[in-house]
N, C-alpha and C positions, 0 to 999 in steps of 0.2 A: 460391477465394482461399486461399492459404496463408499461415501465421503463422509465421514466422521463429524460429528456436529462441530468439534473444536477446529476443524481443516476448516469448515465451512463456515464458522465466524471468522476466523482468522482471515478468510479470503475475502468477504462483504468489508470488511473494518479496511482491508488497504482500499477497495475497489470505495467506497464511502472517502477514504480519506482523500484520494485522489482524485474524487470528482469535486470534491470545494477546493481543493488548493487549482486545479483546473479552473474553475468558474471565476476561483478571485484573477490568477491571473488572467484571463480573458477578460473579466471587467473592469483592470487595473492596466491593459494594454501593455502586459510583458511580452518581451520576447520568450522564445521556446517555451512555451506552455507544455511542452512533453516533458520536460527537464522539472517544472511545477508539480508533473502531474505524479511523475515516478519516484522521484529525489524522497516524500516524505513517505508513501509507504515503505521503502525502504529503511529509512532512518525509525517508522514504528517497529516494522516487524523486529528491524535488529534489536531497536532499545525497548521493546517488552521482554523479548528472551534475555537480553542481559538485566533486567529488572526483576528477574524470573528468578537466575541463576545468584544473583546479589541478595538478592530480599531472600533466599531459600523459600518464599511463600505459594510460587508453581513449581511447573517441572519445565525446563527450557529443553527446546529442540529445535535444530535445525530447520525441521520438515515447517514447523510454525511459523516460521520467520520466511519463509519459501512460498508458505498460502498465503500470507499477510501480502509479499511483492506482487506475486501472480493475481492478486486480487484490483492490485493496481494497473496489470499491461491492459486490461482491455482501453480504462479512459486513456491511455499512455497512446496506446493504436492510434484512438479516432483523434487524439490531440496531431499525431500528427499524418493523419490521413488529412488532416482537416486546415493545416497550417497556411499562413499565406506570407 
């Protein structure tokens, strides 16, 4: 199976996004740092496809906004494998 270059930024940019909003909350001593960590990939992937679909300047897709999340479960995991 091959992963499409556009799946595969789409996925690095949530999993990137989600590991700084993770490290701030950990150096900023928040609660739920999983909740830090998932919350904004989420809110990128949605708000590029709707930036997508608004600006007509890309082409918006579901799948896009689904690499961008997935990109963010792995730090979402260890955030809370790792909770205390």
């Amino acid at each position: 199976m091959e992963i499409k270059r556009d799946k595969a930024q789409h996925f690095w940019v949530g999993f990137m996004v989600s590991g700084v909003f993770a490290v701030l909350a950990i150096a900023l001593k928040l609660p739920n740092v999983y909740l830090y960590a998932i919350i904004p990939a989420v809110v990128i992937g949605i708000g590029k496809e709707m930036y997508d679909l608004i600006s007509k300047k890309g082409t918006p897709g579901v799948a896009d906004a689904l690499a961008t999340v997935a990109g963010g479960l792995p730090i979402t995991m260890l955030a809370l494998l790792f909770r205390q």
